[in-house]
GUROKE-49886 format. One line per 2 residues: their letters; for each residue x, y, z of N, C-alpha, C, O. Coordinates in steps of 0.1 Angstrom, whole numbers, plus 2048, in hexadecimal, padded with zeros to 3 digits. Layout:
<pts>
a> X,Y,Z,X,Y,Z,X,Y,Z,X,Y,Z ~ ... $
</pts>
This chain:
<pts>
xx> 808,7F4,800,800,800,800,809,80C,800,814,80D,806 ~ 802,819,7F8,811,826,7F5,80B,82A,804,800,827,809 $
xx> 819,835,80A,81A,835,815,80F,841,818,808,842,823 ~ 80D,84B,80B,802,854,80B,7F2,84D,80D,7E9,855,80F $
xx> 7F0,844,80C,7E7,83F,80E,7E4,835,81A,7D8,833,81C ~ 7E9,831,820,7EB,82D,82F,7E5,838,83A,7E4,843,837 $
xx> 7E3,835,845,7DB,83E,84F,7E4,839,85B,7E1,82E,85F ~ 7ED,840,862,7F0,83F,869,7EC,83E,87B,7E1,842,880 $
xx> 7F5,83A,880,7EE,837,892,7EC,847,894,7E1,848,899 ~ 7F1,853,893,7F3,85E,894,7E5,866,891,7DD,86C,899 $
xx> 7E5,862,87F,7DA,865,879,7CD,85F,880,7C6,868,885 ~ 7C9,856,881,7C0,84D,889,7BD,856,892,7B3,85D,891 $
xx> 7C5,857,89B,7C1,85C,8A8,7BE,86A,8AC,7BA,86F,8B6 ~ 7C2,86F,8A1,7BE,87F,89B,7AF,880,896,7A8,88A,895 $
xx> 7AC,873,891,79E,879,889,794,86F,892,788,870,891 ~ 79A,866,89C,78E,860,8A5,795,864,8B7,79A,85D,8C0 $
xx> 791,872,8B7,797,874,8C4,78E,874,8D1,791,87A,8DB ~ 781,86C,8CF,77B,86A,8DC,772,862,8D3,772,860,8C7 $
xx> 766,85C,8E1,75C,856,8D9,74F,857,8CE,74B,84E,8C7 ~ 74A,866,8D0,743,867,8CC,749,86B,8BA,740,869,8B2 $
xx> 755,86E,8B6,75E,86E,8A6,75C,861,8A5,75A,85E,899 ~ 75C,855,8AD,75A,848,8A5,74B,845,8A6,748,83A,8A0 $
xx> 743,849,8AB,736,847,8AD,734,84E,89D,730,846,895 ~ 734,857,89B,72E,862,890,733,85B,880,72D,85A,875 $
xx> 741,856,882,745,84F,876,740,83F,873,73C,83A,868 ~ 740,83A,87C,739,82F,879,72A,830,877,725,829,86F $
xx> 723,838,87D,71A,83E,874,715,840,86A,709,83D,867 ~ 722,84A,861,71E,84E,855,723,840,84E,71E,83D,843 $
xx> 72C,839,853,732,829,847,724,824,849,720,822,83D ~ 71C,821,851,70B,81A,850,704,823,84D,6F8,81E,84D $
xx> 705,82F,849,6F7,831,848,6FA,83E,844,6F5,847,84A ~ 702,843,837,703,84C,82F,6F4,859,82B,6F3,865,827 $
xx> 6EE,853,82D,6E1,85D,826,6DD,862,836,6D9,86E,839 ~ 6DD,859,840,6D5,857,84F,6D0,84F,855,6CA,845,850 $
xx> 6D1,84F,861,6CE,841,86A,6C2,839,864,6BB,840,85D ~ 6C1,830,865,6B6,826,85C,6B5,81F,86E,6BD,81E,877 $
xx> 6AB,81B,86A,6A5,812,87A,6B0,801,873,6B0,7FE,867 ~ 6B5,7FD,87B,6B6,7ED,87A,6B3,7E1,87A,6B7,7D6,876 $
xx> 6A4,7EA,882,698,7DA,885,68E,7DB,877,68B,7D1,870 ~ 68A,7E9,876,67F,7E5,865,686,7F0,85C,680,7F2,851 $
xx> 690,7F7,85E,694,7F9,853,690,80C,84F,695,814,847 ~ 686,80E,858,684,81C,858,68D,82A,856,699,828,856 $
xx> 68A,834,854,694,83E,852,685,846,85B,684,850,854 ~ 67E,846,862,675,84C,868,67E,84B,876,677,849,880 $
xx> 689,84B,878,68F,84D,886,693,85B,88F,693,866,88B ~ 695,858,899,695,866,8A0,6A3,861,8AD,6A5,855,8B0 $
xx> 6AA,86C,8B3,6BA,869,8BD,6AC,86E,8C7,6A3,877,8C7 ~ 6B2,85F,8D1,6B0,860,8DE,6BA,867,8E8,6C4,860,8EB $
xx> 6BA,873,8EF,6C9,878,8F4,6CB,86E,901,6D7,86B,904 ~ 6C0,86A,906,6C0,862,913,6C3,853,913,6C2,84C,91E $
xx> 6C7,84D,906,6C5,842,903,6CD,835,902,6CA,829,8FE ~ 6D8,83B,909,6E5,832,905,6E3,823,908,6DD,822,913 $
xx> 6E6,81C,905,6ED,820,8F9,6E7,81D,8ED,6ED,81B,8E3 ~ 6DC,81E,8EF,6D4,81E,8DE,6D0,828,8D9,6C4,828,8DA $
xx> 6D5,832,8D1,6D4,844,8D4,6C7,842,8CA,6C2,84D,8C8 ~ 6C3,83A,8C5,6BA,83A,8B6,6AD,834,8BB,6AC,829,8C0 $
xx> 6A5,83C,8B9,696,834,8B6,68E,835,8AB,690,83F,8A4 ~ 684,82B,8A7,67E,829,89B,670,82F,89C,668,826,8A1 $
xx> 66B,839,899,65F,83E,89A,653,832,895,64A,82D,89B ~ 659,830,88B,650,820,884,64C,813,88E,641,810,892 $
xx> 65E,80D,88E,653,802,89C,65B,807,8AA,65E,7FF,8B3 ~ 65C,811,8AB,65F,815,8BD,66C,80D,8C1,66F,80E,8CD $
xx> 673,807,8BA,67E,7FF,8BF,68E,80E,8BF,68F,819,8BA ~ 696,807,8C7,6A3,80D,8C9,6AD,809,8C2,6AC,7FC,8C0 $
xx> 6B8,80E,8BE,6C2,809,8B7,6CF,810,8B7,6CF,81B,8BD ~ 6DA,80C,8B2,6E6,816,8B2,6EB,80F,8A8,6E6,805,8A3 $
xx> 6F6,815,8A5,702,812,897,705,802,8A0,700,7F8,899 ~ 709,800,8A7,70C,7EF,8A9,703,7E4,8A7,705,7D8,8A6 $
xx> 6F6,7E9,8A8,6E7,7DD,8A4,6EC,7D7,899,6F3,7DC,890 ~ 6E7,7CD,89A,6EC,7BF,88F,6F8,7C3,886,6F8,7C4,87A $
xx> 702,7C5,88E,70E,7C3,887,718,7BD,88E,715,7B7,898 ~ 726,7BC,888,72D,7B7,891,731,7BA,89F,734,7B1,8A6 $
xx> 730,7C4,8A2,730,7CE,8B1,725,7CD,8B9,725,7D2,8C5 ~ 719,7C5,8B5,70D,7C4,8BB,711,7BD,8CA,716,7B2,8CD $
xx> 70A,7CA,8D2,70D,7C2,8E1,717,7C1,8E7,719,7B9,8F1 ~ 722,7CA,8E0,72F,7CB,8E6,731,7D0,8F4,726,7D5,8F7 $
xx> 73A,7D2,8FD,73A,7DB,902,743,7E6,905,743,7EF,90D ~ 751,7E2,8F6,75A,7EB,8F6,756,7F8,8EE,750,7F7,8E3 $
xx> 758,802,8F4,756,811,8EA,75A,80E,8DE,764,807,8DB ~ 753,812,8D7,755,815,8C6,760,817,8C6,768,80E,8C4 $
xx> 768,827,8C9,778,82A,8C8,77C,81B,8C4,77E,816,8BA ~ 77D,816,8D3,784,80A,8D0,782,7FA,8C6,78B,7F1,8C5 $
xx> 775,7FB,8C1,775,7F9,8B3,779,7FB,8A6,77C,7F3,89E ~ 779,80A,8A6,781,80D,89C,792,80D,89A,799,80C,88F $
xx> 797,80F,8A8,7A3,80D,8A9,7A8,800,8A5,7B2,7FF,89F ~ 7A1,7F5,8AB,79D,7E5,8A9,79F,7E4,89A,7AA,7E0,896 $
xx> 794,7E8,890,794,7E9,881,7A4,7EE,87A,7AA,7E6,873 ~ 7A8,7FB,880,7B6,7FE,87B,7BD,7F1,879,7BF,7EA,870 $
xx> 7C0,7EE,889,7CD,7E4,888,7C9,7DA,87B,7D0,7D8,871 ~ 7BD,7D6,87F,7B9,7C7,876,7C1,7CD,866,7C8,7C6,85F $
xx> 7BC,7DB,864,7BA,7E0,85B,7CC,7E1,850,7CD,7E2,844 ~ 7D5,7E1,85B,7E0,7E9,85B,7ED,7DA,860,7F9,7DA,85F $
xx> 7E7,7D4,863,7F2,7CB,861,7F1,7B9,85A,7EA,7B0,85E ~ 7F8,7B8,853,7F9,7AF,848,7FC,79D,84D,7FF,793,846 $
xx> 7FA,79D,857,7FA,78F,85D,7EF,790,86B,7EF,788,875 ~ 7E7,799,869,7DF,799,874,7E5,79E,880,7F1,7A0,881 $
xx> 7DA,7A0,88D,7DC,7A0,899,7D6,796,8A5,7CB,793,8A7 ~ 7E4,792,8AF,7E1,78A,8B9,7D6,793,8C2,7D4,79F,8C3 $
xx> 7D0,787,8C9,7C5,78D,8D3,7C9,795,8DD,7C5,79F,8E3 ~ 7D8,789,8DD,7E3,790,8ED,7E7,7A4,8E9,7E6,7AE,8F0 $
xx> 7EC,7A4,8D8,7F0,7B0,8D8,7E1,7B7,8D6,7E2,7C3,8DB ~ 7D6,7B5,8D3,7CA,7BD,8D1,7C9,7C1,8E1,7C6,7CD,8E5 $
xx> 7CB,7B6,8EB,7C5,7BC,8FA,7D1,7C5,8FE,7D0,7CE,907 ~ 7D9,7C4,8FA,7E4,7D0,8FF,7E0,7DC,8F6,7DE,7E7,8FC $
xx> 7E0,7DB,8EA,7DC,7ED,8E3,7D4,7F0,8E9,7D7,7FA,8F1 ~ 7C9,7EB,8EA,7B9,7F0,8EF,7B7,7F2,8FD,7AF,7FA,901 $
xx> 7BF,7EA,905,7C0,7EC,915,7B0,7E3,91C,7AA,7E6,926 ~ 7AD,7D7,914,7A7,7D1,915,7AA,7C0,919,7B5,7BC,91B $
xx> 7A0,7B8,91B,7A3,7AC,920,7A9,7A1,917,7A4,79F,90C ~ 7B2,79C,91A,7B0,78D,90B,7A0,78A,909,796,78C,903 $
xx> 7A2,788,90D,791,783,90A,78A,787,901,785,782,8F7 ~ 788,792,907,781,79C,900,786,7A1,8F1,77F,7A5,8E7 $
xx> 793,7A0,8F1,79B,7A8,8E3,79C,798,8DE,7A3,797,8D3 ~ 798,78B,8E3,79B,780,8DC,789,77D,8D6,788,776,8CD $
xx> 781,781,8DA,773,784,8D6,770,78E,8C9,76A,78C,8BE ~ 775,796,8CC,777,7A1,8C3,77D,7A4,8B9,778,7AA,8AF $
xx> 78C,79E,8BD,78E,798,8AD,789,78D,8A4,78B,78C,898 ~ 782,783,8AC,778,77B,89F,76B,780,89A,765,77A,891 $
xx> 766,78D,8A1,75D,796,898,760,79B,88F,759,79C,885 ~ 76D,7A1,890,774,7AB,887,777,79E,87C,770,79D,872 $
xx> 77E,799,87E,780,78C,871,770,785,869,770,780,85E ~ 762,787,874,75A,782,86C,754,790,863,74D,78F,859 $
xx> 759,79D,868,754,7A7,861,75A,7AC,857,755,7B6,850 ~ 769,7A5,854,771,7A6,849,771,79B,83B,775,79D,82F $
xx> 769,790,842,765,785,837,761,787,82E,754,788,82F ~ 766,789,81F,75F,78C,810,759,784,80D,75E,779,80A $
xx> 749,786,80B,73A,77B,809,73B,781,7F8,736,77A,7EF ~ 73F,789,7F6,738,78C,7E6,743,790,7E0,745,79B,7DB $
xx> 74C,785,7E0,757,780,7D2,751,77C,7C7,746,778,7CB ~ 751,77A,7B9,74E,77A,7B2,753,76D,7AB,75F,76B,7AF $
xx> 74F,763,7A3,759,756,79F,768,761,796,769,76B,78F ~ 76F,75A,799,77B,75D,796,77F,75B,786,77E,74F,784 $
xx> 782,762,77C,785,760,771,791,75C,76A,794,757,75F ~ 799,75F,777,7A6,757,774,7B1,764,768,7B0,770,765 $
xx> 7B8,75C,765,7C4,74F,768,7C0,74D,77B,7C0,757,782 ~ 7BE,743,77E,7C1,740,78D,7C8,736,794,7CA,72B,78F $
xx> 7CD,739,7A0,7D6,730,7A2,7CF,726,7A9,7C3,728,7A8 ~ 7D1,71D,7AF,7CB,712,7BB,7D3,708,7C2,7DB,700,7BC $
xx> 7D1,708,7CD,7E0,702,7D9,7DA,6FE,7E0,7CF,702,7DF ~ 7DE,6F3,7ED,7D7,6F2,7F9,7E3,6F4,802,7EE,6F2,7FC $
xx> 7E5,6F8,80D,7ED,6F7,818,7E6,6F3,825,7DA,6F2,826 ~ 7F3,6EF,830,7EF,6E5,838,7F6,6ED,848,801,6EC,84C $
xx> 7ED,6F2,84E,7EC,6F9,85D,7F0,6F0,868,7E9,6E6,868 ~ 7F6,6F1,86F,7F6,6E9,87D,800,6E8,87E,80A,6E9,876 $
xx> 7FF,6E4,88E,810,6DE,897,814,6D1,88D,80E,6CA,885 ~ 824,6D1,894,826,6C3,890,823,6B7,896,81E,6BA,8A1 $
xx> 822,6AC,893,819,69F,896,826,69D,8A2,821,69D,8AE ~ 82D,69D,8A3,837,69A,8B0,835,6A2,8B9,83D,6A1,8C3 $
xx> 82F,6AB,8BA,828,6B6,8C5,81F,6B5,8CA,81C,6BB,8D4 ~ 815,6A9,8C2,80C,6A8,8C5,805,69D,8D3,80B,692,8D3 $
xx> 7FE,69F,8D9,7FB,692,8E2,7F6,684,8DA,7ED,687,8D2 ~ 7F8,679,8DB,7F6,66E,8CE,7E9,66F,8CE,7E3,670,8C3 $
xx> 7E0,66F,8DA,7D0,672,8D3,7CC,67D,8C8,7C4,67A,8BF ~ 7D3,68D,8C9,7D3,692,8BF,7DA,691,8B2,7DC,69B,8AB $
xx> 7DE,682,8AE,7E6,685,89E,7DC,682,89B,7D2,682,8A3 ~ 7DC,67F,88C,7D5,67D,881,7DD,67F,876,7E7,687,876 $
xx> 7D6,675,86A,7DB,671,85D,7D6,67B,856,7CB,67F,85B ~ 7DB,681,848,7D1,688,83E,7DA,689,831,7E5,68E,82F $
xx> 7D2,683,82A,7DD,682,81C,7E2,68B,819,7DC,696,81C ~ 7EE,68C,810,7F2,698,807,7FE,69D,80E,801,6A9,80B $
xx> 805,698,816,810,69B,81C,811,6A2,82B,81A,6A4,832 ~ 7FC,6A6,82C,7FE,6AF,836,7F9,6A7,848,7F0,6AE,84E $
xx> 7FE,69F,84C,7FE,696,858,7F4,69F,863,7F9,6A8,869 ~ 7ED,69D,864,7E8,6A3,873,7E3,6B3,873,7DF,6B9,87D $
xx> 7E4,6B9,866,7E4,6C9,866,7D7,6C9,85E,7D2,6C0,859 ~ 7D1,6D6,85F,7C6,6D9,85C,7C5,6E2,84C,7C6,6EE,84C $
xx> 7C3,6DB,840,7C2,6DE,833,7BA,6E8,833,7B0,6E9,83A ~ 7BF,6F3,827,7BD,6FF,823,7BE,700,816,7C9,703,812 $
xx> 7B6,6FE,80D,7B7,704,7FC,7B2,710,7FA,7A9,714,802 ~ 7B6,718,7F0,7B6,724,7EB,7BB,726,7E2,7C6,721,7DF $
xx> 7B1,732,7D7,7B2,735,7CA,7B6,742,7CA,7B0,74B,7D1 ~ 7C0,746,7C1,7C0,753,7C3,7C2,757,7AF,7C9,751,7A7 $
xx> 7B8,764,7AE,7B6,765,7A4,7C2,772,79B,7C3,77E,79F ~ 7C9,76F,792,7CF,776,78F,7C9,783,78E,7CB,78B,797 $
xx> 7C2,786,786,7BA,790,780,7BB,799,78B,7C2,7A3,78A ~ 7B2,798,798,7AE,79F,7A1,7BA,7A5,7AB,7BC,7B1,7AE $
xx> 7C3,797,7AF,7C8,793,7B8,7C3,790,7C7,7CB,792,7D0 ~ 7B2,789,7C8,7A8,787,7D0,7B1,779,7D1,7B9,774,7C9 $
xx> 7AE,773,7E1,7AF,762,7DF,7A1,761,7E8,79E,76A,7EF ~ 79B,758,7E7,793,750,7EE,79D,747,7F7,7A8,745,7F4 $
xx> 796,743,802,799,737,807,794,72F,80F,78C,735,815 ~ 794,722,813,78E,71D,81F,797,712,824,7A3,70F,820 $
xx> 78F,70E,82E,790,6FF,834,78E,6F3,82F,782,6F4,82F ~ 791,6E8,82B,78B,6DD,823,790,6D1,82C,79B,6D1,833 $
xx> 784,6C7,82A,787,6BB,82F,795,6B4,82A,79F,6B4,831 ~ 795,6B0,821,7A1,6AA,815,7A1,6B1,809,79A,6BA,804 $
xx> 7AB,6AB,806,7AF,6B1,7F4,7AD,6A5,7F0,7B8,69E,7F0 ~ 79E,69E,7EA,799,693,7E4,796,69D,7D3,796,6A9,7D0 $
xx> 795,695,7CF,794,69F,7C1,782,6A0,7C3,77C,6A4,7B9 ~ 77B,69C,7CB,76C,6A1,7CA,76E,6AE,7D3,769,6B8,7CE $
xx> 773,6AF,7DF,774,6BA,7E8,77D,6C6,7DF,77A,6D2,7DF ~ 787,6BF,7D7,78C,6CD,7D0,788,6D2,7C7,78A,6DE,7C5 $
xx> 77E,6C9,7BD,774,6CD,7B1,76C,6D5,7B9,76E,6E1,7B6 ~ 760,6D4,7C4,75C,6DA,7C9,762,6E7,7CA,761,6F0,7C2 $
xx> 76B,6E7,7D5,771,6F7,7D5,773,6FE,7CC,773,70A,7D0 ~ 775,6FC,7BF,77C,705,7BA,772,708,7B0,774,70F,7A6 $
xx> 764,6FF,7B1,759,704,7A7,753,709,7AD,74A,70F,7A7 ~ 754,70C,7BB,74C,718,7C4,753,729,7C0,750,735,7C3 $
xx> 75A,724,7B9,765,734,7B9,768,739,7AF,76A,746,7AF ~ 76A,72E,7A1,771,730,797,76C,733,78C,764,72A,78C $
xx> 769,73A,780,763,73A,775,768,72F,76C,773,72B,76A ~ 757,728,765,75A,71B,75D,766,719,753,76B,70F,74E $
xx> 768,728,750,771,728,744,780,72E,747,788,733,73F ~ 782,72D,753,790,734,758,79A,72C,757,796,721,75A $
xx> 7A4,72D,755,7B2,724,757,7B6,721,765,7B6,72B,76C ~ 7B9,716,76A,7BA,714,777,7C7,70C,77A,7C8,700,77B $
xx> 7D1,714,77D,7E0,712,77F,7E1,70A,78F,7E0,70E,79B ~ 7E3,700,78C,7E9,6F5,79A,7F7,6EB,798,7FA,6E5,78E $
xx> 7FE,6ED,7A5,804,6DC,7A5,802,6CD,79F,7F8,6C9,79A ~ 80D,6C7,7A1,805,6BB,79D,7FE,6B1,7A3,7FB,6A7,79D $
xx> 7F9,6B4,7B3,7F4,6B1,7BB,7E0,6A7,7B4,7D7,6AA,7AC ~ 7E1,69C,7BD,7D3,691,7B0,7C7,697,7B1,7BE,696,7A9 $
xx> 7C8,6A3,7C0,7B6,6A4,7C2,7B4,6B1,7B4,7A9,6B6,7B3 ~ 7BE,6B6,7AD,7BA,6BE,7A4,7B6,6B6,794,7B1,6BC,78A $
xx> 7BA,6A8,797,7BB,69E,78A,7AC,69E,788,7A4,69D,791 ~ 7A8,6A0,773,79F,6A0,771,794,6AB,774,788,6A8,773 $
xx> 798,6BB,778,790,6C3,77C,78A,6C8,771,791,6CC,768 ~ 779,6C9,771,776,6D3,762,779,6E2,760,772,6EC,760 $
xx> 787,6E0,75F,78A,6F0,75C,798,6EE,756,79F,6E4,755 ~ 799,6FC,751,7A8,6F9,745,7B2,6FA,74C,7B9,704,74C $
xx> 7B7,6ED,753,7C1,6EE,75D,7D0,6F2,754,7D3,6F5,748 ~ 7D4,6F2,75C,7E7,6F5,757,7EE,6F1,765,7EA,6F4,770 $
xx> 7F8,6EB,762,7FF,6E4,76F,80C,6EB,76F,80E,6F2,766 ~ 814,6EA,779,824,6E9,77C,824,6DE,786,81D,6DE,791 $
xx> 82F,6D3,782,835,6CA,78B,83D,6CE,796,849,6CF,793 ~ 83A,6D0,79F,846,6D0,7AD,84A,6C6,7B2,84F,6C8,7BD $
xx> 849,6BB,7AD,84E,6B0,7B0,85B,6B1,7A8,864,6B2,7B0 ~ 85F,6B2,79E,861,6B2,794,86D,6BC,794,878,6BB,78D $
xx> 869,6C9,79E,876,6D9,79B,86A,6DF,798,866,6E8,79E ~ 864,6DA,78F,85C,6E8,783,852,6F2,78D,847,6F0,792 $
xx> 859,6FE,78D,84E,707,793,848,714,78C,83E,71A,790 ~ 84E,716,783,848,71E,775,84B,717,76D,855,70F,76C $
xx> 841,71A,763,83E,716,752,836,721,747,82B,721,742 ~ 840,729,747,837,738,73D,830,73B,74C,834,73B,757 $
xx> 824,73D,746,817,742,74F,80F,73D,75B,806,743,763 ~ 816,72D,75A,812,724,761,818,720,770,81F,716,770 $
xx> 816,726,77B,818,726,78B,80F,729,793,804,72E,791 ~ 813,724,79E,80F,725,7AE,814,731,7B7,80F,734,7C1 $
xx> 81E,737,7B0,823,73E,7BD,81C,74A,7C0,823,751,7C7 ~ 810,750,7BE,808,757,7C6,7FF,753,7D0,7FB,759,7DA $
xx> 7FB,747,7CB,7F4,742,7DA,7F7,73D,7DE,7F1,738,7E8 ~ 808,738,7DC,813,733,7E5,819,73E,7F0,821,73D,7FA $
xx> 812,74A,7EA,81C,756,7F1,813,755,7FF,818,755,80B ~ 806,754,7FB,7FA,759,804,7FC,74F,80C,7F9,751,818 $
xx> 802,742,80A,800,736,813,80E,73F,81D,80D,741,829 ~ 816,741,817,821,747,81D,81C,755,82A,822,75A,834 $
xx> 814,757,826,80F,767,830,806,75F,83A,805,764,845 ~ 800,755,839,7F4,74D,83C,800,745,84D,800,747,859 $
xx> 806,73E,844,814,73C,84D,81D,742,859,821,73D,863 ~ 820,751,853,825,758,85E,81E,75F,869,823,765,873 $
xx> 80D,75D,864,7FF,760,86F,802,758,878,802,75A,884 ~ 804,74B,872,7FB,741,87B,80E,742,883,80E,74C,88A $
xx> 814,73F,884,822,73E,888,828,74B,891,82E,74A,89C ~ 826,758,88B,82B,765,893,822,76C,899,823,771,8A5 $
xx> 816,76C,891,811,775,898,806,76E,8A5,806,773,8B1 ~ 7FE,762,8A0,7F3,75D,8A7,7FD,750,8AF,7F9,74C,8BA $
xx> 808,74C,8A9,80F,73E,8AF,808,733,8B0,80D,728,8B3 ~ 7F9,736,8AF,7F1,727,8AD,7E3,72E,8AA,7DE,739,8AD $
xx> 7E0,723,8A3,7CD,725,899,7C8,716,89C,7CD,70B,898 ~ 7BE,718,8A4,7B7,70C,8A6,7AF,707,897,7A7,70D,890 $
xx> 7B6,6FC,897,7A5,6F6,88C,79C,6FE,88B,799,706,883 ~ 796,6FB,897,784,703,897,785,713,893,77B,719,88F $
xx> 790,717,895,78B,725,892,794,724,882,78B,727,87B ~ 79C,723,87B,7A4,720,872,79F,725,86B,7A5,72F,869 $
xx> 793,724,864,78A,729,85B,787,73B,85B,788,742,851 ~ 786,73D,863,785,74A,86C,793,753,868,791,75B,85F $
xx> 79D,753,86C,7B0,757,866,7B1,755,856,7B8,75D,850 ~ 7AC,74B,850,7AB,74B,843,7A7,74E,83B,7AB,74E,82F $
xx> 797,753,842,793,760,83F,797,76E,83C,798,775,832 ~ 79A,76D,84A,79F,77A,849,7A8,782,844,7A8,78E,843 $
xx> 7B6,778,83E,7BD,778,83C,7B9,77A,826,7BD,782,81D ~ 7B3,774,826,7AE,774,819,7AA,77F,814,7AE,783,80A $
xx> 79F,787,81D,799,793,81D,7A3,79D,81E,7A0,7A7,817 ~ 7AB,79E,823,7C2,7A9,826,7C2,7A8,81A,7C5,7B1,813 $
xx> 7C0,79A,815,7C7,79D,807,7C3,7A7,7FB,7C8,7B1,7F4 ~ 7B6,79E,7FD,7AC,7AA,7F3,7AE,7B9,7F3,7AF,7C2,7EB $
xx> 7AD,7BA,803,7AF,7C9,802,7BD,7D1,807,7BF,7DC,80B ~ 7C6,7C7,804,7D7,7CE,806,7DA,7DB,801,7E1,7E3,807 $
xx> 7D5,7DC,7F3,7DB,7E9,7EB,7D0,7F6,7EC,7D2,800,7E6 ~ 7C4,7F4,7F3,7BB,7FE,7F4,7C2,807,7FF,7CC,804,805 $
xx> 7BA,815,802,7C2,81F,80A,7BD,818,817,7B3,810,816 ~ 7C2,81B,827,7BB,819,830,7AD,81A,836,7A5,812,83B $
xx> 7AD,822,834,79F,82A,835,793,821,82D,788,81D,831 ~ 798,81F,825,78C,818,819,78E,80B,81F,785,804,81A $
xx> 795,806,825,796,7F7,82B,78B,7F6,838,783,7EC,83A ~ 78C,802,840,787,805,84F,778,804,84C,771,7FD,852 $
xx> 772,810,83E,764,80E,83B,763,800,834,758,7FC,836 ~ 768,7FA,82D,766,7EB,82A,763,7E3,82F,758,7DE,82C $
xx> 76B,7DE,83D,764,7D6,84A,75E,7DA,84C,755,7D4,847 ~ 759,7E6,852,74F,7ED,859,741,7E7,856,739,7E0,85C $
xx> 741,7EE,843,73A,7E9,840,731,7DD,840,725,7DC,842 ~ 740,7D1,83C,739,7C3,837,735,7C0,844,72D,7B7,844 $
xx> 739,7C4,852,734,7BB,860,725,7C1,865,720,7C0,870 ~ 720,7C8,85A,710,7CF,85F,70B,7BB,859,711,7B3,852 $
xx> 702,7BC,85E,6F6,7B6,85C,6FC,7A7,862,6F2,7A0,860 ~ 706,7A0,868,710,79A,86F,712,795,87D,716,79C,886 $
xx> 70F,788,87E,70B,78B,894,718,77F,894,719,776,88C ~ 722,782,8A0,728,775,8A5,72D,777,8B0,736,77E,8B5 $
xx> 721,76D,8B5,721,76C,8C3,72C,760,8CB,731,756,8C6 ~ 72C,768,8DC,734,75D,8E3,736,751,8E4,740,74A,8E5 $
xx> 72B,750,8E3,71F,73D,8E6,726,73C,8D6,730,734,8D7 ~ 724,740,8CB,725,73C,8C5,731,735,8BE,730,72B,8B7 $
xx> 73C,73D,8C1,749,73E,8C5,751,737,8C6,75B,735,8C0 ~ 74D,732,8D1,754,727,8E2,749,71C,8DF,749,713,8E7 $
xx> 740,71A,8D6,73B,70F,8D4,740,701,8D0,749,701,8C7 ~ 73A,6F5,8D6,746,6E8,8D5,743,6E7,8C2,739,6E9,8BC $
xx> 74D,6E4,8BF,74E,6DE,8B0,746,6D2,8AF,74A,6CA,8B7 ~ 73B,6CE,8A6,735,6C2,8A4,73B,6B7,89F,744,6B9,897 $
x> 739,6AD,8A4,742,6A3,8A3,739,69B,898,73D,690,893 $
</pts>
């Protein structure tokens, strides 16, 4: 990102210097024209001065509301400021943020900044990507401790070289420089056909390894052998969503030092979403989340809930 376009801790703190400058901006990111009610949708609203914290009411159905109703912030009980400041960091650094360093900026609990950052990551999740037109690339990588770290009840087998770690495929589209990514059970060639017809356009070129679960995919594959040495061929490579697997890597290793399975999904998100928006200015990043976490609930319960077996 050019350095003119970056928003500094400086700048930040100059243009949100108490609560009510982050109250009024997140505001206008929801509700450019004027408050709209939350519950039906009204623009017949009226500020309650007495009301906190729901400063909004709906002349229509009598209900209360504020800029946090059904969004990601719904029910918080950190000050906005400290949401927005929250959004910077996410916003501003390129391998993410630990919960441990989120509760030290903020002056907040782990807990709380370890809560908070998986709102911020589900309010960063890009729902309206588009299938990808390609040239695209496609890779799987493989998350986790080593199997000798592990307690022998938790190993486990999983084909493809990757022992005990939690598989990750991802496409990343030249054109845009967008990747998708997720979680996947195996790299069976039905689980990888699947994935990549959720994302890809029918007629796009689809650059992979020589890896089997890509064997036979309906699309105009093109390979490079890495078995083999071969890692370019003309036009034909991995190493941009080899890069991403590489950034994806130094999250889970420097910054977070461990990603649970269950949340795994959640960091690779998010991480996905950095990418998309790496080269945009700050600011236009800060209203992007903002945005996409309106209409968005994730709750505690839901959270800390046991994984179905």
């Amino acid at each position: 990102m050019n350095a003119t376009r970056k928003l500094s801790l400086v700048a930040l703190l100059e243009m949100f210097p108490d609560e009510r400058s982050a109250v009024q901006w997140l505001e206008a990111q929801r509700w450019p024209d004027g408050p709209e009610c939350t519950h039906c949708g009204s623009d017949n609203v009226r500020a309650e001065k007495h009301a906190r914290p729901m400063p909004w009411r709906c002349r229509d159905c009598r209900k209360h509301f504020s800029v946090r109703t059904g969004s990601v912030m719904a029910e918080s009980p950190l000050p906005l400021r400290k949401w927005v400041l929250a959004y910077w960091l996410y916003a501003t650094s390129p391998k993410g943020v630990s919960s441990l360093t989120l509760a030290r900026d903020l002056g907040i609990s782990q807990k709380s900044a370890w809560f908070m950052a998986h709102r911020i990551r589900e309010a960063m999740r890009d729902e309206d990507l588009p299938l990808f037109e390609g040239p695209v690339e496609v890779d799987e990588a493989y998350v986790g401790g080593l199997e000798k770290n592990k307690h022998r009840c938790k190993r486990q087998r999983v084909g493809g070289g990757g022992g005990g770690k939690t598989i990750v495929a991802g496409v990343l589209d030249r054109a845009t420089n967008q990747v998708s990514a997720a979680v996947i059970p195996d790299v069976t060639r039905s689980v990888m056909r699947r994935f990549i017809r959720k994302r890809v356009h029918p007629l796009a070129i689809v650059c992979t390894d020589e890896a089997g679960g890509y064997r036979n995919i309906p699309f105009r594959r093109r390979m490079v052998n890495h078995s083999r040495g071969h890692y370019v061929d003309g036009d034909v490579y991995t190493n941009g969503i080899e890069s991403f697997w590489a950034l994806l890597k130094r999250a889970h290793k420097g910054t977070h030092h461990w990603m649970s399975p269950k949340h795994l999904d959640r960091y690779v998100q998010e991480l996905a979403a950095r990418h998309g928006l790496r080269n945009q200015p700050t600011l236009d990043v800060l209203r992007t989340v903002v945005r996409r976490g309106i209409g968005r609930r994730l709750t505690y319960a839901d959270l800390t809930a046991p994984v179905p077996r």
